[in-house]
Backbone as numpy.savetxt, mean C-alpha at the origin, in Angstrom:
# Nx Ny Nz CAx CAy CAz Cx Cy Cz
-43.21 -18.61 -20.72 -43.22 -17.56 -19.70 -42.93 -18.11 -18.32
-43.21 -19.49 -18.29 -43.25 -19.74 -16.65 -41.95 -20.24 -16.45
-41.35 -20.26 -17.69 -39.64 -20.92 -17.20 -38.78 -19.84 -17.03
-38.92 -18.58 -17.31 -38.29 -17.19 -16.87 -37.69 -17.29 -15.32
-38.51 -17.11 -14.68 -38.20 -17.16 -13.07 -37.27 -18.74 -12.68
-37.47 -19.79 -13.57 -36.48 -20.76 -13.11 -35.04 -20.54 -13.98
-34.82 -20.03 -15.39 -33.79 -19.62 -15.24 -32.83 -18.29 -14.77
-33.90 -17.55 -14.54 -33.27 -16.54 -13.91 -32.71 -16.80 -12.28
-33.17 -17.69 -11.44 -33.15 -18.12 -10.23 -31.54 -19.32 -10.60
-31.26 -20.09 -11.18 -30.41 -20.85 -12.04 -29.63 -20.14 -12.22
-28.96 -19.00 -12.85 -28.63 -18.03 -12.71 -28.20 -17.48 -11.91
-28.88 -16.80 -10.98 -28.15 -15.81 -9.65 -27.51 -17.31 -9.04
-27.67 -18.49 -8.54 -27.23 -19.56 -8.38 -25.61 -19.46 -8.78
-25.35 -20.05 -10.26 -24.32 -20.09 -10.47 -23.26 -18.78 -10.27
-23.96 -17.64 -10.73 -23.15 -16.58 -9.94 -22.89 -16.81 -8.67
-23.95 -16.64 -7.78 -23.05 -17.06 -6.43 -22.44 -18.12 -6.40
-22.55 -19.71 -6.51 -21.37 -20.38 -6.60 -19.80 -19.74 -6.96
-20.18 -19.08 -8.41 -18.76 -18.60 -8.85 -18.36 -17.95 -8.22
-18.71 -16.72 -7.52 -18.51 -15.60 -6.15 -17.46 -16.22 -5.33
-18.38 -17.31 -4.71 -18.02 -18.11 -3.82 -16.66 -18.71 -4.24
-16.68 -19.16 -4.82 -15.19 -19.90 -5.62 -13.67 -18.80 -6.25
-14.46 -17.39 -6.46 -13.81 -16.73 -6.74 -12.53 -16.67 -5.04
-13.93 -16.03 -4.39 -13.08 -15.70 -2.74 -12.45 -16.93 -2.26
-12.53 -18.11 -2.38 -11.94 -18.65 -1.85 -10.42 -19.59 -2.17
-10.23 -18.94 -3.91 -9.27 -18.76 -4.77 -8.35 -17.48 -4.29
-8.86 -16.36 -4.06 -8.37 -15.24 -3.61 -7.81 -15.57 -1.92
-8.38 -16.02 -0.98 -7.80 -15.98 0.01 -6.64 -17.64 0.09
-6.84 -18.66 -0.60 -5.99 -19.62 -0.56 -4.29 -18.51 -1.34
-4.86 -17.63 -2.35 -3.39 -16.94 -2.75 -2.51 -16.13 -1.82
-3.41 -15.49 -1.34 -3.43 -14.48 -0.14 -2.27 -15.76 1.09
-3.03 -16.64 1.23 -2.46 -17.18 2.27 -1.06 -17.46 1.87
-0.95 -18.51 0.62 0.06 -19.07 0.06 1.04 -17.98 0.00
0.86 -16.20 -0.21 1.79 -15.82 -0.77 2.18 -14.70 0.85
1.58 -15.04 1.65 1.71 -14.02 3.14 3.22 -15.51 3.57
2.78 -16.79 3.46 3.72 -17.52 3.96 5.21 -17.30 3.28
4.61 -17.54 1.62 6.45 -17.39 1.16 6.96 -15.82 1.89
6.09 -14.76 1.84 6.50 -13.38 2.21 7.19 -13.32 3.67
6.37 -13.60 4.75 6.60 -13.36 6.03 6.36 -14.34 6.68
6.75 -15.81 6.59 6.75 -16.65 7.02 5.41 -17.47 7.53
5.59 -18.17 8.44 4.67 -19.11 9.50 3.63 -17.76 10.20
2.31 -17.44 10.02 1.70 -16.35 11.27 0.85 -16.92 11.93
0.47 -16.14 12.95 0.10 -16.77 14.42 -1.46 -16.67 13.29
-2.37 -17.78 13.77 -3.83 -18.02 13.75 -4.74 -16.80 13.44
-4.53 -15.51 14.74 -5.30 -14.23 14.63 -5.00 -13.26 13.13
-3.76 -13.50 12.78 -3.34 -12.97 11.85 -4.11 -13.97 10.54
-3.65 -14.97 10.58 -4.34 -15.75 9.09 -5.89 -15.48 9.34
-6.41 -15.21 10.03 -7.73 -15.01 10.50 -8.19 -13.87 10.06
-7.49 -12.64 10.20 -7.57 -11.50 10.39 -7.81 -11.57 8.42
-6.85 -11.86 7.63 -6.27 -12.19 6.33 -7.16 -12.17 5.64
-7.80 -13.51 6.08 -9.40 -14.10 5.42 -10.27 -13.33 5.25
-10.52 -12.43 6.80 -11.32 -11.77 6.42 -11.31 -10.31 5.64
-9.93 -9.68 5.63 -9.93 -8.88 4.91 -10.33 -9.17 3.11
-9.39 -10.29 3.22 -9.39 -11.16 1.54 -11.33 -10.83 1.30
-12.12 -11.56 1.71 -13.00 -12.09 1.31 -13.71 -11.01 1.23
-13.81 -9.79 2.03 -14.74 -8.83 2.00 -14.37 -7.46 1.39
-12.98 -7.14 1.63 -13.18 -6.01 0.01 -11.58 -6.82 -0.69
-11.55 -8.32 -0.99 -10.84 -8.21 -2.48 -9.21 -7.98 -2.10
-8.98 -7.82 -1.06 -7.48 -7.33 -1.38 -6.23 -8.41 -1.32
-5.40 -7.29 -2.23 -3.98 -8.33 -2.51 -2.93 -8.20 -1.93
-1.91 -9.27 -1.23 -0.86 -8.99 -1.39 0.00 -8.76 -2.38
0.14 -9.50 -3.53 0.72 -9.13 -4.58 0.77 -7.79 -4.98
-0.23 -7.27 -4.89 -0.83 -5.72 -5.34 -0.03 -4.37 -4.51
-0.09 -4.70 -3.14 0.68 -4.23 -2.38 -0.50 -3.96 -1.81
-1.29 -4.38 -1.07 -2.80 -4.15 -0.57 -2.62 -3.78 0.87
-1.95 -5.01 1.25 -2.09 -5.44 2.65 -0.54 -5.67 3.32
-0.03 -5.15 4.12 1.91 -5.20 4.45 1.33 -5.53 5.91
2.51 -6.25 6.54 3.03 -6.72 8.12 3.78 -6.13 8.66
3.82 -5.24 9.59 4.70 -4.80 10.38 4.21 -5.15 11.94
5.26 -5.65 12.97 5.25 -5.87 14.06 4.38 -6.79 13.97
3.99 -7.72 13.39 3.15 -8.94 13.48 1.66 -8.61 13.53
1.68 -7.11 13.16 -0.35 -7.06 12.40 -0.37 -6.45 10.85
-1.37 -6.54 10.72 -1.67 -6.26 9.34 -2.34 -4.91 9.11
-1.60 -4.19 7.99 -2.36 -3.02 7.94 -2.47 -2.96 6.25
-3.47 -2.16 6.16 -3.74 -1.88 4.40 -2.92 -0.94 4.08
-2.78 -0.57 2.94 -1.92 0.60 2.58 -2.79 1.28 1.66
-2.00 2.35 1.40 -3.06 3.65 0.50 -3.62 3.09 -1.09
-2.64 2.68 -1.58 -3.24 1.86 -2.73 -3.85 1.00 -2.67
-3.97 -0.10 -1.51 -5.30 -0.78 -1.22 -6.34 -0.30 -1.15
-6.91 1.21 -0.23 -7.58 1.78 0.01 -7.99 2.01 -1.38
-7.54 2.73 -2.11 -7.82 3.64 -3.70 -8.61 2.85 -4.31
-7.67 1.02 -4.31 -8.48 0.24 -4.77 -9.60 -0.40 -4.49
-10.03 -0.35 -3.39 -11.24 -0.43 -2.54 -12.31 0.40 -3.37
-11.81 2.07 -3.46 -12.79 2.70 -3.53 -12.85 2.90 -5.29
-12.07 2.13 -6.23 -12.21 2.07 -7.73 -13.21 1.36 -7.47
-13.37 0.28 -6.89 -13.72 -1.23 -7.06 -15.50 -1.28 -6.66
-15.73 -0.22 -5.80 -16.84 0.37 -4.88 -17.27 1.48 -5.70
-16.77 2.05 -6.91 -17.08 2.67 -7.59 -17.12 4.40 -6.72
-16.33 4.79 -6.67 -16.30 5.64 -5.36 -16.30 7.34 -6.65
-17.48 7.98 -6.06 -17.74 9.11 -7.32 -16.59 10.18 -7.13
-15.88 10.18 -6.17 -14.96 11.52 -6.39 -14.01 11.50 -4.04
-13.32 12.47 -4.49 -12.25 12.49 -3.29 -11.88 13.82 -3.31
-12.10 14.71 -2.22 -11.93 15.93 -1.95 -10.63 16.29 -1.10
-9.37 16.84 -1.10 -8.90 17.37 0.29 -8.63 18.73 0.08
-8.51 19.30 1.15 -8.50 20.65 1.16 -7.78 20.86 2.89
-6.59 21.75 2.30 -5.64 21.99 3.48 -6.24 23.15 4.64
-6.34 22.76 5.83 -6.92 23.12 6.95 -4.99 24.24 7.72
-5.88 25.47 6.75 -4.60 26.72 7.20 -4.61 27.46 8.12
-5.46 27.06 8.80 -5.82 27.86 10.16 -5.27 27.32 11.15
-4.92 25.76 10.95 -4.06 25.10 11.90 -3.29 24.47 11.62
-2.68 24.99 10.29 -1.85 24.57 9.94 0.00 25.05 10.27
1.28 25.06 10.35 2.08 26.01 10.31 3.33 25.55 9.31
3.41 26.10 8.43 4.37 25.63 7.23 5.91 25.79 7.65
6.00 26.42 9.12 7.53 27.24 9.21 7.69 25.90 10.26
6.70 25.43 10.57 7.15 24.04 11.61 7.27 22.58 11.01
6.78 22.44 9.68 6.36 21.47 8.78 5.05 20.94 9.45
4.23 21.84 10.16 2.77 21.13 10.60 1.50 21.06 9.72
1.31 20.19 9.23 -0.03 20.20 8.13 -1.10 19.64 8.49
-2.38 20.30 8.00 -3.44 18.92 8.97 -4.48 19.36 7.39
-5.02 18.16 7.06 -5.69 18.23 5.65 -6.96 17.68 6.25
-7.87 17.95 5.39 -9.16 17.68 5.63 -9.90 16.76 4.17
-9.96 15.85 4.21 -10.70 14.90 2.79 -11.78 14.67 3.16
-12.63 14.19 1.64 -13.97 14.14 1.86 -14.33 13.06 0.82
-14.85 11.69 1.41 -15.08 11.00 -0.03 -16.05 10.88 -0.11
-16.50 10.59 -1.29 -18.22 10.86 -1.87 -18.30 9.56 -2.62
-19.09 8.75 -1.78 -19.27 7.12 -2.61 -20.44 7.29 -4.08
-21.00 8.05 -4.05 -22.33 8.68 -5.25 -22.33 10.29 -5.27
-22.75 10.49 -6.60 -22.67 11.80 -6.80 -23.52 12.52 -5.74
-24.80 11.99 -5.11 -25.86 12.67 -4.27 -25.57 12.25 -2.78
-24.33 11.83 -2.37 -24.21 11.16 -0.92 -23.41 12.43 -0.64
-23.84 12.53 0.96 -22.99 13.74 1.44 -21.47 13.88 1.61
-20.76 12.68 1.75 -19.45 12.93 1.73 -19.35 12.03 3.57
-18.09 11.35 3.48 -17.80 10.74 4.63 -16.55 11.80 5.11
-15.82 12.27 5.58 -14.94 12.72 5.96 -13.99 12.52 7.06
-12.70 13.19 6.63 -11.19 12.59 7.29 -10.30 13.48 7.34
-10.08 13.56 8.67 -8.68 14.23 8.61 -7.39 13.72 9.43
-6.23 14.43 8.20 -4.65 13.75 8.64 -3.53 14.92 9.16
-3.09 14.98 10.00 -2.14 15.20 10.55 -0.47 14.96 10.16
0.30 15.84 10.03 1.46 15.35 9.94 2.97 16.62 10.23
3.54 16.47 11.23 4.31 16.82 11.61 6.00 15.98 11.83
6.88 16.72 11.79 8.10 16.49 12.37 8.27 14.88 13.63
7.32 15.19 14.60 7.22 14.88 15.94 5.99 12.65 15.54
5.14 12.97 14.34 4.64 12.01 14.20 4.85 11.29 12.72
6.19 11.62 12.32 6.65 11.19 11.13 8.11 11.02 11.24
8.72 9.62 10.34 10.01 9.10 10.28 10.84 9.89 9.97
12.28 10.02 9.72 13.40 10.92 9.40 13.28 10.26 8.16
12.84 9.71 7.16 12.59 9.85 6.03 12.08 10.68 5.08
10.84 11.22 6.14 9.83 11.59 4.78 9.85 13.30 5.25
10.93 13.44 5.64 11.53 15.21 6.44 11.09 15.61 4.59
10.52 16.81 5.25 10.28 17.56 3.86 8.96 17.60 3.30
8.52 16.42 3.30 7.18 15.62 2.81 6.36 15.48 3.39
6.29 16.85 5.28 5.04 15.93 5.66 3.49 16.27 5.39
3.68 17.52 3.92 2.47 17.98 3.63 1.64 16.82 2.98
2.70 16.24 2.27 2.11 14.74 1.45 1.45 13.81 2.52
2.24 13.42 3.69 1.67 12.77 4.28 0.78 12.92 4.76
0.51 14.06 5.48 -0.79 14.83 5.60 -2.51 13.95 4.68
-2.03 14.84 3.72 -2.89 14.48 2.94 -3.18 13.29 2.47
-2.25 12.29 2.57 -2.49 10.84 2.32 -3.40 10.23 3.86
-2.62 10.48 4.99 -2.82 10.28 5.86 -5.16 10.82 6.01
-5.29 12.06 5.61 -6.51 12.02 5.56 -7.45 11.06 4.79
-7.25 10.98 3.55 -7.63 10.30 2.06 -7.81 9.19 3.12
-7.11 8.45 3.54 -7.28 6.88 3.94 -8.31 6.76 5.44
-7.79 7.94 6.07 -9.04 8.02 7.09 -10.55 8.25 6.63
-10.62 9.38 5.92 -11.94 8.91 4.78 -12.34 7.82 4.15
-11.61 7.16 3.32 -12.05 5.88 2.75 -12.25 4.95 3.81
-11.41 5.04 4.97 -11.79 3.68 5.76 -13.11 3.80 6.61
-13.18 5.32 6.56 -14.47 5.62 7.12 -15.98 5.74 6.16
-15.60 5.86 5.15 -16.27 5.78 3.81 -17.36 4.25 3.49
-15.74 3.08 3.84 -16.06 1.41 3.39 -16.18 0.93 4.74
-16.42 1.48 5.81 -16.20 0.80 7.05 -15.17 -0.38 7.32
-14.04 0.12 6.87 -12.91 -0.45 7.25 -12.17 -0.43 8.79
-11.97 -0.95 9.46 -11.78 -1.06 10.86 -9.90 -1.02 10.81
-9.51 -1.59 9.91 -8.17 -2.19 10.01 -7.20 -0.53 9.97
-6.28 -0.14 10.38 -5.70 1.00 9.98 -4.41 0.48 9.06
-4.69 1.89 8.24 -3.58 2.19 7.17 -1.82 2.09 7.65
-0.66 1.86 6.64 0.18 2.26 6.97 0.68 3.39 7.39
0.38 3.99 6.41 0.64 5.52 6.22 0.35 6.35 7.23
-0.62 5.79 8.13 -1.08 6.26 9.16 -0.40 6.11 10.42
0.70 5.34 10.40 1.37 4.98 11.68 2.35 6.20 11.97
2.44 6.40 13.50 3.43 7.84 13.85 5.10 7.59 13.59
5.94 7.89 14.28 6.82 7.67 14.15 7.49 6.23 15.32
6.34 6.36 16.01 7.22 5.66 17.19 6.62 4.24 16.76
5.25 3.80 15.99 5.00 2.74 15.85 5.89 2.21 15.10
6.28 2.58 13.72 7.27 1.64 13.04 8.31 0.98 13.93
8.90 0.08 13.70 9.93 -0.46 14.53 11.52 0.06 13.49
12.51 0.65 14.32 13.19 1.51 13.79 14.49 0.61 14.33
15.61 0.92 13.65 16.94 0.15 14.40 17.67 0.88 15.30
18.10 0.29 16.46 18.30 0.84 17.50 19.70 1.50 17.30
19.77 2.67 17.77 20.74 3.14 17.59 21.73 3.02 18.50
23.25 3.56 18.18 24.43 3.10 18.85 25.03 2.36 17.80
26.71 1.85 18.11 27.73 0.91 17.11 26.63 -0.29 16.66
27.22 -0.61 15.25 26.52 -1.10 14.46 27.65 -2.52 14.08
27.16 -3.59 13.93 28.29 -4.61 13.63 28.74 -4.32 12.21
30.05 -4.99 11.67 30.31 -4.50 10.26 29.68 -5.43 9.57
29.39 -5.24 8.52 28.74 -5.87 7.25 28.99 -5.40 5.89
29.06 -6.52 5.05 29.82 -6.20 3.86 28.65 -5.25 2.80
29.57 -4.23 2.75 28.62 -3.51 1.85 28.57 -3.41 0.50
29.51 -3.60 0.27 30.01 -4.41 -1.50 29.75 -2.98 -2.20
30.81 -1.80 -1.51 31.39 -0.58 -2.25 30.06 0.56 -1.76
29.02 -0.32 -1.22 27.71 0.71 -1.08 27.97 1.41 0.73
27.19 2.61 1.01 27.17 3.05 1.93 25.79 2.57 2.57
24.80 1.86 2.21 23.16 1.35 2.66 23.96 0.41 3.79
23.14 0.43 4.66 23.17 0.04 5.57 22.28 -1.20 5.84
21.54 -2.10 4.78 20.85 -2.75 4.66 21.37 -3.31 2.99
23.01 -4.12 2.95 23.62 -4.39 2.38 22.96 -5.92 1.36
22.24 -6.62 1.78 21.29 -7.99 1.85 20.58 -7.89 1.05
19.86 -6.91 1.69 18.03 -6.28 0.90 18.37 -5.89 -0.43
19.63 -4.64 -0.62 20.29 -4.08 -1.97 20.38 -5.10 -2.77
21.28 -6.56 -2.46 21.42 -7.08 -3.25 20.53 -7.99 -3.87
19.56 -8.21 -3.02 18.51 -8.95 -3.31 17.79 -8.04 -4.43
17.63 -6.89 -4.27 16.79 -6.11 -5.18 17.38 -6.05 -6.77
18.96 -6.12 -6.36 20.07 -5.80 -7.83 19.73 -7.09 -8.44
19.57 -8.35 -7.73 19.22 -9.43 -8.76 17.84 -9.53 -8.93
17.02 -9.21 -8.17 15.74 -9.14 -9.20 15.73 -8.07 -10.52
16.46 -6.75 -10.33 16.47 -6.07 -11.23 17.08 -6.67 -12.88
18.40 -7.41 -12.68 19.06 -7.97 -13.68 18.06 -9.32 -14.18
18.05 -9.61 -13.29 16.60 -10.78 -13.47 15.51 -10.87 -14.19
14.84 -9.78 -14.07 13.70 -9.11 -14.60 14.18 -7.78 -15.97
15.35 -7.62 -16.00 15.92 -6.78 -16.92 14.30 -5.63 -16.46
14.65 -4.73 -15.33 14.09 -3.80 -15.04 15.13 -2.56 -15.22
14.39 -0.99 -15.49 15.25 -0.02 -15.14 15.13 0.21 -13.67
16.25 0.28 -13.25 17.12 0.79 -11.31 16.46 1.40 -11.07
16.65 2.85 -12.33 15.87 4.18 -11.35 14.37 3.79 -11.17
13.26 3.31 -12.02 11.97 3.05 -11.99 11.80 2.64 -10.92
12.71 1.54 -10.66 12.58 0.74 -9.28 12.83 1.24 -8.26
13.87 2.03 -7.97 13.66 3.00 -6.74 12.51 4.04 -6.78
12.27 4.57 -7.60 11.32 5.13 -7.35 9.67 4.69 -7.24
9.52 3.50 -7.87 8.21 2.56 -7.31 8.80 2.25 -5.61
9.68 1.96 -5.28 9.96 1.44 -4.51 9.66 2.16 -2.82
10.35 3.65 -3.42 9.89 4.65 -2.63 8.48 5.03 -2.09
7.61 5.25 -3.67 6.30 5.43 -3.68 5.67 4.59 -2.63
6.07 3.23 -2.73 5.59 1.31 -2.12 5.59 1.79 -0.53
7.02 2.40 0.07 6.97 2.30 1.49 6.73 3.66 1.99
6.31 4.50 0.80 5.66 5.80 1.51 7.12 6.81 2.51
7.87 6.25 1.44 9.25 7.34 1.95 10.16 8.29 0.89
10.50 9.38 1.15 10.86 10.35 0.28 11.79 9.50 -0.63
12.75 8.24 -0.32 13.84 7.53 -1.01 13.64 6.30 -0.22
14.29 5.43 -1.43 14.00 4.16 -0.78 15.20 4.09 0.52
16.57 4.32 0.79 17.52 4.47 1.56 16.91 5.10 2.70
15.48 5.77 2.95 14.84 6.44 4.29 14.10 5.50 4.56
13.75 4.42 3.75 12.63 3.00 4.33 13.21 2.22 5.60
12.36 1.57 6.21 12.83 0.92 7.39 12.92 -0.71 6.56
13.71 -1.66 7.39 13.93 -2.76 6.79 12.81 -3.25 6.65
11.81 -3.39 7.17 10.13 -4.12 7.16 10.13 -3.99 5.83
9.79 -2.75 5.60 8.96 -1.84 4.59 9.61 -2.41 3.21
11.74 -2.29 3.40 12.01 -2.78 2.42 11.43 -4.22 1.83
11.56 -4.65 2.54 11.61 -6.20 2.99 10.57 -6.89 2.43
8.98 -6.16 2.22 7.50 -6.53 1.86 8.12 -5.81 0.21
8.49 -4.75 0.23 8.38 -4.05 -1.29 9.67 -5.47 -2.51
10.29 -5.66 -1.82 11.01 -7.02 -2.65 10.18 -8.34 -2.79
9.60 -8.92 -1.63 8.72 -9.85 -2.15 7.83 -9.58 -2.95
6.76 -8.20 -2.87 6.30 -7.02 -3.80 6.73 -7.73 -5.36
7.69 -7.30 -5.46 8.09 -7.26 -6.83 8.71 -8.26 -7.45
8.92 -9.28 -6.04 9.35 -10.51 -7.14 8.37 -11.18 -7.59
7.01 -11.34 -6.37 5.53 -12.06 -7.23 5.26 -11.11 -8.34
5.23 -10.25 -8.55 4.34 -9.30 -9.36 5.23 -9.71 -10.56
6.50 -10.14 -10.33 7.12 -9.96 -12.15 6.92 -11.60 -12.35
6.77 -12.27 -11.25 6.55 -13.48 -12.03 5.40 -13.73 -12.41
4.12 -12.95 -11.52 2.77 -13.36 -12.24 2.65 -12.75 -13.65
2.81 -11.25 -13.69 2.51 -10.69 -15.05 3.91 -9.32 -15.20
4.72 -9.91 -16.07 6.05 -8.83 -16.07 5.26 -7.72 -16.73
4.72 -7.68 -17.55 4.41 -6.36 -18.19 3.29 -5.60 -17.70
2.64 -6.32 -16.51 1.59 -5.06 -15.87 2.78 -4.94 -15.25
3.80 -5.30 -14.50 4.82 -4.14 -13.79 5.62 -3.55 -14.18
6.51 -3.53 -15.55 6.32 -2.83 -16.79 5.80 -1.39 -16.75
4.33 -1.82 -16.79 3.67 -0.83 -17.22 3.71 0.60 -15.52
3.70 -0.56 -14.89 3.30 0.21 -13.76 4.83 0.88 -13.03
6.03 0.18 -13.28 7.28 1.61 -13.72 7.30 2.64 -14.56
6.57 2.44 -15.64 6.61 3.24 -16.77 5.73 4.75 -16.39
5.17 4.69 -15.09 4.47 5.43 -14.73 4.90 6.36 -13.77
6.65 6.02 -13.04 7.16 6.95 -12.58 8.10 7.45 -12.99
8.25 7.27 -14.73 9.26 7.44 -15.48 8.66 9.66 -15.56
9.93 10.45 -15.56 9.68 11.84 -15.50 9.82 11.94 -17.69
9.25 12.72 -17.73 8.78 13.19 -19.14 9.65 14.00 -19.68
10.22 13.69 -20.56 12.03 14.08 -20.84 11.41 15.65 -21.76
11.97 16.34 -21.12 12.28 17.94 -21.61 12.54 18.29 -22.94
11.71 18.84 -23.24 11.53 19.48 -24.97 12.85 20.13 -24.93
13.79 19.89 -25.86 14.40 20.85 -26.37 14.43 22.18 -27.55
14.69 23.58 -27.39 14.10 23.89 -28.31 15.59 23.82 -29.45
């Protein structure tokens, strides 16, 4: 009886060691794979990294965490995964029509996440109009809307400080300046980001992936109606995206195209 409490104490021990060893496996990857991605970053940023890494778990590989303009923001599937991981009991939104106007594309959603079945609910709301959204996602800004809330909830939910992508207006992304454009070989394509295409066509042949899957993960990845409405950043993280992911495990990404595959029509 009296050796109970010493191995149980022995115990929580090696768990935390392993804890410990886990996170610091997780942020050495994190680091290793932010450098091949986006090069050399300033100190505040690898800083910033660590601490996201260590305290809720997140991946680059995963598509957790993206760089634009030299900070770091989470993205919506980081968030989700936050709140799988946190065991998060349920996610409410409900469209706010009173201030809303559908003839302007103005949407404003209201979410509610509920970390336990008996907790009152943290709540969030997203905005999305014409005026605070890219010429991409024209059409879509009810979606954004509603994404845009979901992540203000969860971050308010996990006390997350860092802001979402999805959440940025139009003027934060960094966009290419308009006016004459130098020529560049487009190799028969009209994209205007001739480089990135091809980089993607040989991971595709590479990986013997289907095209369409991949544009359309791809889309989903930078939160734009088509991948051709993404800004180069956005492209730019969703290719390193997918070249770690097929070399760590091809068939969880596989699996995870197979999931924007559309469900082929009964014939009668």
């Amino acid at each position: 009886m009296s050796e109970e409490p010493k191995d149980s104490s022995l115990g929580k021990s090696c768990r935390e060691r392993n804890g410990e060893l886990l996170g610091r496996n997780e942020v050495a990857r994190n680091l290793r794979e932010a450098r091949s991605i986006w090069g050399p970053l300033p100190l505040a940023v690898r800083k910033k990294l660590r601490e996201l890494t260590k305290n809720y778990h997140l991946s680059i590989s995963s598509g957790d965490i993206t760089l634009l303009g030299g900070q770091l923001y989470v993205t919506h599937g980081g968030l989700l995964r936050i709140g799988s991981r946190k065991q998060c009991s349920g996610i409410v939104t409900v469209l706010q029509k009173d201030i809303s106007d559908p003839i302007a594309n103005r949407w404003v959603f209201k979410a509610i996440v509920y970390k336990t079945l008996r907790s009152k609910g943290f709540v969030g709301y997203g905005d999305a109009n014409p005026s605070n959204t890219t010429a991409s996602v024209r059409g879509a800004e009810m979606r954004v809307a509603e994404t845009r809330a979901v992540n203000r909830a969860l971050r308010k939910a996990y006390g997350i400080g860092l802001c979402s992508v999805e959440e940025l207006g139009s003027l934060s992304i960094a966009q290419e300046p308009l006016g004459p454009k130098p020529p560049a070989r487009t190799n028969g394509s009209n994209n205007v980001q001739p480089r990135l295409r091809d980089q993607l066509c040989v991971l595709i042949r590479q990986n013997d992936l289907d095209p369409n899957l991949v544009k359309a993960y791809a889309a989903d990845f930078c939160g734009t109606a088509t991948l051709s409405g993404a800004s180069r950043e956005l492209v730019e993280s969703f290719i390193s995206h997918l070249s770690v992911t097929a070399k760590e495990s091809r068939d969880a990404l596989i699996c995870k195209l197979n999931s924007y595959a559309r469900p082929s029509e009964v014939r009668q």
